[in-house]
LOKOLFI-114844 format. One record per residue (C-alpha): residue number from 1; y, z, x. Coordinates in steps of 0.02 Angstrom, whole numbers. Example, Ala and Ser with C-alpha at 12.3 -4.5 7.8 and 13.67 -1.06 7.14 Angstrom:
{num=1	Y=-225	Z=390	X=615}
{num=2	Y=-53	Z=357	X=684}
***
This chain:
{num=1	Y=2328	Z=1365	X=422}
{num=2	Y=2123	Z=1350	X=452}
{num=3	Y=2060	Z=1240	X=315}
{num=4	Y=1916	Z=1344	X=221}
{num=5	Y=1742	Z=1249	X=237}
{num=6	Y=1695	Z=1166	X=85}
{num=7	Y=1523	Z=1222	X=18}
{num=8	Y=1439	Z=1080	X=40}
{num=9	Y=1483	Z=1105	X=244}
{num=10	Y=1396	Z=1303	X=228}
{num=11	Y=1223	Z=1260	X=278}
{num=12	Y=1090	Z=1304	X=173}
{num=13	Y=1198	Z=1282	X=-18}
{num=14	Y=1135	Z=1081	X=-3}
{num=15	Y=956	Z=1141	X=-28}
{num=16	Y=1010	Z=1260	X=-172}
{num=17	Y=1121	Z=1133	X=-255}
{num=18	Y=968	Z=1021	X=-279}
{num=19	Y=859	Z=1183	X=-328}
{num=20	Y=998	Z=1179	X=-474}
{num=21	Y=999	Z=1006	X=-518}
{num=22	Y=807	Z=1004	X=-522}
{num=23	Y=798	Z=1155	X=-620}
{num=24	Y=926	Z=1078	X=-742}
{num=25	Y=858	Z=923	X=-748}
{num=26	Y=677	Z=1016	X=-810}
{num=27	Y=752	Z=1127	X=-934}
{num=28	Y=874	Z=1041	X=-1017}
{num=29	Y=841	Z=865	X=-1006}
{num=30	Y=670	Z=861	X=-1028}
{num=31	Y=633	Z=776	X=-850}
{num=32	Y=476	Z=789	X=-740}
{num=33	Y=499	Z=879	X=-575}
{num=34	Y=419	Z=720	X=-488}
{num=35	Y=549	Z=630	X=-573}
{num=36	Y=709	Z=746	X=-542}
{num=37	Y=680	Z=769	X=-357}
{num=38	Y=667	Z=599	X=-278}
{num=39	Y=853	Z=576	X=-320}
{num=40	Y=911	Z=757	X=-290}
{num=41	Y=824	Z=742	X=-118}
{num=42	Y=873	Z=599	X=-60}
{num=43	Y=1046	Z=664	X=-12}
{num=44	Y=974	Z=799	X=108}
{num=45	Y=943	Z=760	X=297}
{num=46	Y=833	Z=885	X=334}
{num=47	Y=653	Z=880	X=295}
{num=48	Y=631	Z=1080	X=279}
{num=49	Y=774	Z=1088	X=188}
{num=50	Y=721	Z=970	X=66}
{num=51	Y=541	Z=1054	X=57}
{num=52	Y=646	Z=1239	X=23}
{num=53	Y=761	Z=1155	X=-107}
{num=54	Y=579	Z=1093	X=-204}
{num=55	Y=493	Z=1265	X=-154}
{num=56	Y=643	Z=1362	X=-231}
{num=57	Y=637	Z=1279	X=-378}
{num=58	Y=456	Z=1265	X=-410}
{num=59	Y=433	Z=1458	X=-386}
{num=60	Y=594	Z=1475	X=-531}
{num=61	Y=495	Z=1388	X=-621}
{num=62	Y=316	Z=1458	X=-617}
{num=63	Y=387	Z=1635	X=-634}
{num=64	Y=535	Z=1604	X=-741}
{num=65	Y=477	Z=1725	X=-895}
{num=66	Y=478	Z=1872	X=-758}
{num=67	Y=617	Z=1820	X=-664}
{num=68	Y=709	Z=1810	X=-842}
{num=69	Y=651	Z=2001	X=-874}
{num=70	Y=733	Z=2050	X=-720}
{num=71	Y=868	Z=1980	X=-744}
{num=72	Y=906	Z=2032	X=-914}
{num=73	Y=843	Z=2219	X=-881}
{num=74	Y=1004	Z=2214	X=-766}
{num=75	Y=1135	Z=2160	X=-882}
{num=76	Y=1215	Z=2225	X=-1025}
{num=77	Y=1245	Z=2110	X=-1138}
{num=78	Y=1108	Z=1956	X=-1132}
{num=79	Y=1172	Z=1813	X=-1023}
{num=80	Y=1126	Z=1660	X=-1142}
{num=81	Y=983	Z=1548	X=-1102}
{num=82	Y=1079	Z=1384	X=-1033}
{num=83	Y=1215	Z=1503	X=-925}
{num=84	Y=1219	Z=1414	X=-776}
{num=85	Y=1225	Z=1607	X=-701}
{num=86	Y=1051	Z=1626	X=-766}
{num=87	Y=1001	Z=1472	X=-676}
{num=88	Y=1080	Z=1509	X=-526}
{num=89	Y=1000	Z=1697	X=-521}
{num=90	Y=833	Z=1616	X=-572}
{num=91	Y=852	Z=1521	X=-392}
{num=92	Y=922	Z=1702	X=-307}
{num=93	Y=775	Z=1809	X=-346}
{num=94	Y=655	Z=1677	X=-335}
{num=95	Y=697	Z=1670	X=-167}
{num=96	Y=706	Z=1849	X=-131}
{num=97	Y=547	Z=1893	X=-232}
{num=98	Y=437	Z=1735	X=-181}
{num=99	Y=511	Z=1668	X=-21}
{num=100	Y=547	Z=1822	X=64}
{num=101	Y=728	Z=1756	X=116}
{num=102	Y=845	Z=1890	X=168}
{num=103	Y=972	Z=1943	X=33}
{num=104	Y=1108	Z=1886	X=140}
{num=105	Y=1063	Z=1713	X=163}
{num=106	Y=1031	Z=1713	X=-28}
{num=107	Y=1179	Z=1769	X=-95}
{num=108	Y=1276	Z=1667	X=45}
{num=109	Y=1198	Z=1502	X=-13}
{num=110	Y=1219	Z=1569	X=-190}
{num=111	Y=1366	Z=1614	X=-263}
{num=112	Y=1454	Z=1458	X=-192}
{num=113	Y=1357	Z=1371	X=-354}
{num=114	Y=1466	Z=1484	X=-437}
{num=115	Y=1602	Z=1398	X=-408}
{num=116	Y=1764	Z=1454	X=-535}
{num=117	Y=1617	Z=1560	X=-612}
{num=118	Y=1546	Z=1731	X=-647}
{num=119	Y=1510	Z=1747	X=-452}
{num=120	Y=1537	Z=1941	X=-459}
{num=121	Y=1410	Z=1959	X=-605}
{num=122	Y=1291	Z=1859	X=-521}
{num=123	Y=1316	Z=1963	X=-360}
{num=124	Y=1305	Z=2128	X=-440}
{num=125	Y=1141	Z=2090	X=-553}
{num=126	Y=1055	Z=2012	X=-380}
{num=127	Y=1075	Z=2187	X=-287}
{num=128	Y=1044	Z=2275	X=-428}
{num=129	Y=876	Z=2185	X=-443}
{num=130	Y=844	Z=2180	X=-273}
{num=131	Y=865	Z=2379	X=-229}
{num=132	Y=781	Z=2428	X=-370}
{num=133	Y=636	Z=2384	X=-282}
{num=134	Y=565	Z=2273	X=-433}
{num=135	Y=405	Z=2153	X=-401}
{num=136	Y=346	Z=2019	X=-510}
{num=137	Y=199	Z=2065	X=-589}
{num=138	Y=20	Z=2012	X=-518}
{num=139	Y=21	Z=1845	X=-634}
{num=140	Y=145	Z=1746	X=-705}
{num=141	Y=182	Z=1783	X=-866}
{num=142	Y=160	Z=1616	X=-963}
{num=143	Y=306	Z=1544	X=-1094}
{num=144	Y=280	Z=1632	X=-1239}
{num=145	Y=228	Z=1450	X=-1338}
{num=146	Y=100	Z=1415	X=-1200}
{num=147	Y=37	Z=1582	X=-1220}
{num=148	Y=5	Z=1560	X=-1407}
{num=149	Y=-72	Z=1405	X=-1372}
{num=150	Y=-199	Z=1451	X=-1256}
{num=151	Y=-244	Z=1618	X=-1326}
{num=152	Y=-314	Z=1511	X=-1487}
{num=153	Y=-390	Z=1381	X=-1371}
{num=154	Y=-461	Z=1490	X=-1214}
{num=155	Y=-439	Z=1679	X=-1291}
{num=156	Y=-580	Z=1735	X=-1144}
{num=157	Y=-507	Z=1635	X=-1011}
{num=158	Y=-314	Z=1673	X=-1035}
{num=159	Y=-287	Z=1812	X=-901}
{num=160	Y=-391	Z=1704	X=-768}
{num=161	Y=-296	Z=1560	X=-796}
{num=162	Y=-121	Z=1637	X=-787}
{num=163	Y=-187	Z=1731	X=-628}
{num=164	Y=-233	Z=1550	X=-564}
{num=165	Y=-33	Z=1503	X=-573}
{num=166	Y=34	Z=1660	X=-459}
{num=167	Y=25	Z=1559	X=-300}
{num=168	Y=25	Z=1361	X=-262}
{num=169	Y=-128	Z=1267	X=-239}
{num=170	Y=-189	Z=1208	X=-75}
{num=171	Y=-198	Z=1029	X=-20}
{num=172	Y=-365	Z=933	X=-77}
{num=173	Y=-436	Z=783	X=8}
{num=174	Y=-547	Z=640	X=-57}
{num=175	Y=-641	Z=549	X=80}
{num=176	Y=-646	Z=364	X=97}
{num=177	Y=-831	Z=404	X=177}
{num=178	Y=-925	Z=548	X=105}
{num=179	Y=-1045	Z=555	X=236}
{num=180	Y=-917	Z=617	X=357}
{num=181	Y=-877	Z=783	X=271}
{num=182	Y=-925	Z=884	X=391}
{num=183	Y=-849	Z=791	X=509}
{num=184	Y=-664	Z=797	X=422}
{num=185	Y=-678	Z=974	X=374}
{num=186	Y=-715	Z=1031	X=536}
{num=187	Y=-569	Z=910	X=603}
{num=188	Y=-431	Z=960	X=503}
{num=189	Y=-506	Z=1141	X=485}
{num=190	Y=-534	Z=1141	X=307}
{num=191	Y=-661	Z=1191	X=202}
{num=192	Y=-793	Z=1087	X=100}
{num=193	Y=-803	Z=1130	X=-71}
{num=194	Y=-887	Z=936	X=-130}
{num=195	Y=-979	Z=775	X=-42}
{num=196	Y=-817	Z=681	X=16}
{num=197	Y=-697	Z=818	X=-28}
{num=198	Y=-603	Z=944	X=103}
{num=199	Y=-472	Z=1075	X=68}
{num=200	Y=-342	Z=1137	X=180}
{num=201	Y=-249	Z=1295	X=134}
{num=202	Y=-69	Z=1212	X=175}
{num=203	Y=-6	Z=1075	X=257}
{num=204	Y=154	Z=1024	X=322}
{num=205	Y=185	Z=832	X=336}
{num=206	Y=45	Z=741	X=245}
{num=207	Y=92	Z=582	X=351}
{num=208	Y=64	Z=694	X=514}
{num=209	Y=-105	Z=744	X=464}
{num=210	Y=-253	Z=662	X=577}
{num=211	Y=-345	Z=538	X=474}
{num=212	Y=-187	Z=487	X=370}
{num=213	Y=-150	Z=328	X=423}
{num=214	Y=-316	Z=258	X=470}
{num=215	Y=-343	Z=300	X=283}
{num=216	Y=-491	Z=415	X=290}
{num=217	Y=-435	Z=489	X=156}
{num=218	Y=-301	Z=542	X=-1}
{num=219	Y=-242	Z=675	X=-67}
{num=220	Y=-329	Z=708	X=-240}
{num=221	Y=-354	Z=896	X=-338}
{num=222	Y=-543	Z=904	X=-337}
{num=223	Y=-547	Z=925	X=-508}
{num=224	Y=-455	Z=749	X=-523}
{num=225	Y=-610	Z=686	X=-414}
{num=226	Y=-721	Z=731	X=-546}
{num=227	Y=-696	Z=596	X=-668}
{num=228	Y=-754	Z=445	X=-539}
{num=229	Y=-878	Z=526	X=-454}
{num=230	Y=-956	Z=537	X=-667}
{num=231	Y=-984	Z=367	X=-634}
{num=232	Y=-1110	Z=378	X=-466}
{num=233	Y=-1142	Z=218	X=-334}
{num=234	Y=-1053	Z=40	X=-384}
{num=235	Y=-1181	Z=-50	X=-300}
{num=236	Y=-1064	Z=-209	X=-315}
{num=237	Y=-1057	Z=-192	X=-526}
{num=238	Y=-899	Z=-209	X=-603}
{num=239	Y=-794	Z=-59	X=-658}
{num=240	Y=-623	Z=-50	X=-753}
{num=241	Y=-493	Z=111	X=-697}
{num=242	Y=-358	Z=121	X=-853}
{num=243	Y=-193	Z=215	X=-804}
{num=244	Y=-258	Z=178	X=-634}
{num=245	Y=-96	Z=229	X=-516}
{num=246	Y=-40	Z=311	X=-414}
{num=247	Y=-233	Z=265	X=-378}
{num=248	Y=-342	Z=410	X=-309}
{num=249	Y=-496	Z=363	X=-444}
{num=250	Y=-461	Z=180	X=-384}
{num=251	Y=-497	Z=230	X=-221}
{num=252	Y=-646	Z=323	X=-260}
{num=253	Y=-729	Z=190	X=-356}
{num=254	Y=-689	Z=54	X=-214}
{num=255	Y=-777	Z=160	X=-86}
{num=256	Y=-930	Z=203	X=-212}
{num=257	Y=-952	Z=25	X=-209}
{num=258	Y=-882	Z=-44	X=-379}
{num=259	Y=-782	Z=-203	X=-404}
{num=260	Y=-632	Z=-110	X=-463}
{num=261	Y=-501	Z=-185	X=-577}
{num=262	Y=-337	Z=-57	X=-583}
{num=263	Y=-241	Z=-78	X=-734}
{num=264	Y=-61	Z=23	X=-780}
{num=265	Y=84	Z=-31	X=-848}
{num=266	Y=198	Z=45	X=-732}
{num=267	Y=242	Z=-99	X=-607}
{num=268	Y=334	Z=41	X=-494}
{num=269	Y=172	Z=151	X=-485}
{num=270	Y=52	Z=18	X=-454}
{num=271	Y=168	Z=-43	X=-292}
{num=272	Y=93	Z=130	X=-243}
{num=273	Y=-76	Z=97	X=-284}
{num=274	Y=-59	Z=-40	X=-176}
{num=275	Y=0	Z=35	X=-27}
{num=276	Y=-125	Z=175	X=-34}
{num=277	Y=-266	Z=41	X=-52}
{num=278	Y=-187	Z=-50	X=95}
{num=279	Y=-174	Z=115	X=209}
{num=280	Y=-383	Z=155	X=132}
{num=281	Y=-430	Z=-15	X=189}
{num=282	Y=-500	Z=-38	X=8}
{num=283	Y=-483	Z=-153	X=-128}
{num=284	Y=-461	Z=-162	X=-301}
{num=285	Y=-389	Z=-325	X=-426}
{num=286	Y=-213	Z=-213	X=-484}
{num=287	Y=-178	Z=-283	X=-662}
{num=288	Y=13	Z=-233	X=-740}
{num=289	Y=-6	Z=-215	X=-936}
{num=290	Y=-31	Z=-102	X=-1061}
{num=291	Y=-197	Z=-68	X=-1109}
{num=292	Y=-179	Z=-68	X=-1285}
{num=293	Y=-115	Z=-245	X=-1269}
{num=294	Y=-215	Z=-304	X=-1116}
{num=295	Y=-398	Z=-421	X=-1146}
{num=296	Y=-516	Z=-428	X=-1004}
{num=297	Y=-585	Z=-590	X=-950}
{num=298	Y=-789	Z=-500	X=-964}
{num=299	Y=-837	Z=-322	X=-992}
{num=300	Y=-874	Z=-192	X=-866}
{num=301	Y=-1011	Z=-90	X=-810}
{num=302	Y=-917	Z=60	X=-791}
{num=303	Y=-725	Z=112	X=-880}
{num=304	Y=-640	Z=257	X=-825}
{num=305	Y=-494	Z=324	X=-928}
{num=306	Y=-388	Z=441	X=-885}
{num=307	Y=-288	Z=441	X=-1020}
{num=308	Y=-87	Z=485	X=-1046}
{num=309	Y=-85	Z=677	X=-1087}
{num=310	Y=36	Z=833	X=-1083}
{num=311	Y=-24	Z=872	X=-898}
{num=312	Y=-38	Z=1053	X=-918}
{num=313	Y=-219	Z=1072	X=-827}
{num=314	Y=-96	Z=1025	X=-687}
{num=315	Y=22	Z=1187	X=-708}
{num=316	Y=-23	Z=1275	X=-554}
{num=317	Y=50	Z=1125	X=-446}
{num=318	Y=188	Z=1083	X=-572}
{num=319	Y=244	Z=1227	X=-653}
{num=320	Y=373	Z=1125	X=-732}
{num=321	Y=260	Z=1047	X=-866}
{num=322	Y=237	Z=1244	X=-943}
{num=323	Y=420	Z=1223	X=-999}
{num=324	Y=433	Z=1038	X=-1064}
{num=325	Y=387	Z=1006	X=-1236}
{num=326	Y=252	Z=863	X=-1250}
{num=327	Y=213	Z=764	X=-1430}
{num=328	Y=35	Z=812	X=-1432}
{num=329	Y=12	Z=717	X=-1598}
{num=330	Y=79	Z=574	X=-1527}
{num=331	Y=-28	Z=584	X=-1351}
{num=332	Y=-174	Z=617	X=-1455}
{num=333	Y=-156	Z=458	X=-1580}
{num=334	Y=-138	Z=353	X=-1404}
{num=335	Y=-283	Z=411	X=-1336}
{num=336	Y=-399	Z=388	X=-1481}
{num=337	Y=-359	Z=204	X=-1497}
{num=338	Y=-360	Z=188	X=-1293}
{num=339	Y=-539	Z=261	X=-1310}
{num=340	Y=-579	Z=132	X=-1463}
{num=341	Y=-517	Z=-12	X=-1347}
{num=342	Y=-599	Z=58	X=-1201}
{num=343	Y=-777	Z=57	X=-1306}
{num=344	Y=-753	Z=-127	X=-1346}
{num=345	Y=-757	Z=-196	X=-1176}
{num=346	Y=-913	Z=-107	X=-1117}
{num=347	Y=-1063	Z=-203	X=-1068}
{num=348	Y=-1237	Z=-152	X=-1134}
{num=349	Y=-1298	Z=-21	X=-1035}
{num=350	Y=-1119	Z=29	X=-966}
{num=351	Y=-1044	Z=182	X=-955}
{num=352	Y=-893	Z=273	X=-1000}
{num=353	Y=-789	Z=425	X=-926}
{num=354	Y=-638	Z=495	X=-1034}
{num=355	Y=-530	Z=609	X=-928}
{num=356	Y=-357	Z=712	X=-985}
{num=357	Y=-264	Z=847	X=-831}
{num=358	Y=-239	Z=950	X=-984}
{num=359	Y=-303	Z=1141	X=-1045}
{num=360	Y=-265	Z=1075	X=-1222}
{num=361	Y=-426	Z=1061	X=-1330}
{num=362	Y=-342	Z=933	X=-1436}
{num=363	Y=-354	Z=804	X=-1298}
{num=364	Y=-497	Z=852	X=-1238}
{num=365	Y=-660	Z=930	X=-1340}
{num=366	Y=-578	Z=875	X=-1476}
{num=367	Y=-561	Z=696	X=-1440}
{num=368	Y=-742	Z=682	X=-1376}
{num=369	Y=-826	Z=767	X=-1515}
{num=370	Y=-704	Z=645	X=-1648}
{num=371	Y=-769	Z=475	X=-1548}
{num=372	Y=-933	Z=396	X=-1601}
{num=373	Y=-932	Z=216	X=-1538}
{num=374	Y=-1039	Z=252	X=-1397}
{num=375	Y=-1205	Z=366	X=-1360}
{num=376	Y=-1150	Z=535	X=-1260}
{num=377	Y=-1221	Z=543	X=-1086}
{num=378	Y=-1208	Z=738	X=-1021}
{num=379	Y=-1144	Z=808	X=-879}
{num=380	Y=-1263	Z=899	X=-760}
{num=381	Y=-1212	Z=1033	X=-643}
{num=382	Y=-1293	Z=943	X=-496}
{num=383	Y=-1144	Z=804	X=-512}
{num=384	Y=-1026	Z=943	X=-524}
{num=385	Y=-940	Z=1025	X=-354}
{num=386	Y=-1006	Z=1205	X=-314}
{num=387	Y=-962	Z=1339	X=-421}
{num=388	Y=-920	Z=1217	X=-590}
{num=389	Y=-1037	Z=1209	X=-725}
{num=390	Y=-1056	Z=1093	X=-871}
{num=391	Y=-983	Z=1139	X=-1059}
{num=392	Y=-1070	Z=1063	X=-1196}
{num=393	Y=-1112	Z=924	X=-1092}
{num=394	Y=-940	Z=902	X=-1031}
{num=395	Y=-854	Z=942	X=-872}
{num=396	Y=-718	Z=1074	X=-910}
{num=397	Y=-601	Z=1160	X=-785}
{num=398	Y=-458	Z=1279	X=-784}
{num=399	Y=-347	Z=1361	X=-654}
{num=400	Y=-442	Z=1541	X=-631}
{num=401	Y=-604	Z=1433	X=-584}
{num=402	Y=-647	Z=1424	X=-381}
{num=403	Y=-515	Z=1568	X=-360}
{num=404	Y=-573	Z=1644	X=-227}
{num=405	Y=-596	Z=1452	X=-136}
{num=406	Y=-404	Z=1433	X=-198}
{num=407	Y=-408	Z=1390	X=-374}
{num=408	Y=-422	Z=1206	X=-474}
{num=409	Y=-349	Z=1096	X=-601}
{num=410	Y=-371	Z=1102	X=-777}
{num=411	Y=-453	Z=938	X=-837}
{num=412	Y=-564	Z=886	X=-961}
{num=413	Y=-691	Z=748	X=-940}
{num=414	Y=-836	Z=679	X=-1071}
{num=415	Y=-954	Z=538	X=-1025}
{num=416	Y=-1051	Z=403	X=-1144}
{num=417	Y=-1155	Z=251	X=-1132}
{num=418	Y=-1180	Z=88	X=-1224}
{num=419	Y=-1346	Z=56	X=-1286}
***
């Protein structure tokens, strides 16, 4: 008698497997999607099979409202919201409706999650779906929380910055040398949007890209790049980078020519700072402590902080952070007093940059315009890549900005001096 092939052995359920586990691991634990998929990954050979399992479940996530819609305008009776059958046809259409898979391969790699399960419901609501004809809409359609949220905070800017989520973000750079922009760009046929900044539309392997391990450069949002390049030319003074790893605003402060001291109190993400300062050729003093614990030996001429937030200025890239539930009154208390601390090691004259990857005004216009330690020092358009403009003196972004160059982050940075 032929032994049937377990479903591990059909290739192609591996990668869909660890779509499931990641998309579990978001909803209903709580977890990060950078933190889920190391470990789900791991256990994969194959490197485009591990980049489908993360693509699979990133696009599940970013369109899960509509892909919930479909799902349920196919059933009868509402499937509940932790069915592992909703999960699993989450991952189905997704692929059909994002990746473009064929329907056979989908519902071959499928059902087998299914295993002792509702495999004939889930089969029958795919093709239903599927030869209907249905699309997802033109823009995600944003958790219905989020969308609350942000139609208080950014009422004029909602639509835009849903619209900014549809597709993933391309790949931005940060030079180690600005003055060889043109030169990258043209290299890795990219576009220029920024002194020291290129963008490619996608990459495959970022360790295969020229330049990568000479350390010409990182990979670094260009809104993320903002923040440091607030703080101009070094010039050999002495600047502080709080919640410094994985390191990119390290990196830009070494090569702008500031003694940089790197402080986070993850030891695992500073062993990455490390490397990525050892593959830049730069250097930096890496400190492990907590800031709000930590005493510097002499103040600084320059203190970047880019504080602990919820990360949602990040959602195009991570979709997953539009479904996990972050303490904002908790994140907010920790950055006020990070801020306070941060003030008190300033030397006269210094100058300090507060920066959150978050579209939430609580951590960001609201936390500037509450701190008065320190004398506000604008932001002018000229520091500013092209396209960006200043807000009240501060540099605010959001996804639907620089769409038609690709899109950008949502962060917030403010910038004062000590007199």
């Amino acid at each position: 008698m032929a032994r049937s092939t377990p479903a591990d052995e059909v290739p192609g359920v591996p990668a869909r497997r660890a779509a499931l586990r990641m998309l579990d691991a978001v909803l209903h634990r709580g977890d990060p999607l950078d933190q889920a998929a190391p470990p789900v990954l791991r256990a994969i050979e194959r490197g485009d099979d591990r980049a489908l399992a993360l693509a699979i479940a990133q696009e599940s996530l970013r369109w899960m409202a509509d892909l919930d819609a479909l799902i349920d305008g196919a059933t009868k009776q509402v499937l509940p919201e932790d069915a592992k059958v909703r999960s699993v046809l989450r991952l189905m259409l997704a692929q059909a409706l994002r990746l473009n898979l064929p329907g056979h391969a989908i519902v071959a790699t499928g059902l087998p999650l299914l295993v002792g399960g509702p495999r004939r419901l889930a089969h029958g609501v795919f093709s239903a779906v599927t030869k209907s004809g249905a699309k997802l809409p033109e823009a995600p359609t944003l958790p219905p929380a989020v969308a609350a949220r942000w139609q208080v905070a950014w009422p004029e800017r909602l639509g835009a910055i849903a619209q900014g989520l549809a597709e993933p973000p391309p790949l931005d750079l940060t030079l180690r040398d600005p003055a060889q922009t043109a030169h990258w760009a043209e290299r890795l046929g990219g576009q220029s949007l920024a002194p020291g900044h290129v963008r490619l539309a996608r990459a495959g392997a970022i360790e295969a890209l020229e330049g990568f391990r000479e350390g010409a450069w990182w990979v670094q949002d260009l809104a993320a790049s903002v923040p440091a390049r607030l703080l101009g030319e070094g010039k050999g003074r002495r600047a502080l980078d709080l919640c410094a790893a994985p390191g990119g605003k390290t990196l830009q402060l070494a090569a702008a020519g500031w003694q940089v001291t790197a402080l986070d109190k993850s030891a695992r993400r500073t062993e990455r700072l490390a490397e990525n300062l050892k593959r830049s050729g730069l250097t930096a003093q890496v400190v492990v402590a907590d800031a709000l614990n930590w005493q510097p030996e002499h103040p600084f001429d320059a203190i970047l902080l880019d504080a602990p937030c919820s990360a949602t200025g990040t959602c195009r890239r991570h979709p997953d952070v539009l479904h996990r539930h972050a303490n904002l009154a908790e994140l907010t208390a920790l950055q006020s007093a990070m801020l306070d601390r941060a003030a008190t090691w300033l030397a006269p004259g210094g100058t300090l940059v507060y920066a959150v990857c978050s579209l939430e005004r609580e951590e960001g216009e609201l936390q500037a315009l509450a701190f008065d330690k320190l004398t506000p020092a604008p932001v002018t358009e000229a520091e500013l890549p092209d396209g960006l403009t200043p807000t009240n003196g501060h540099f605010r972004s959001d996804p639907g900005m620089l769409s038609a160059a690709g899109g950008i982050d949502g962060f917030f940075a403010a910038r004062w001096v000590k007199g």
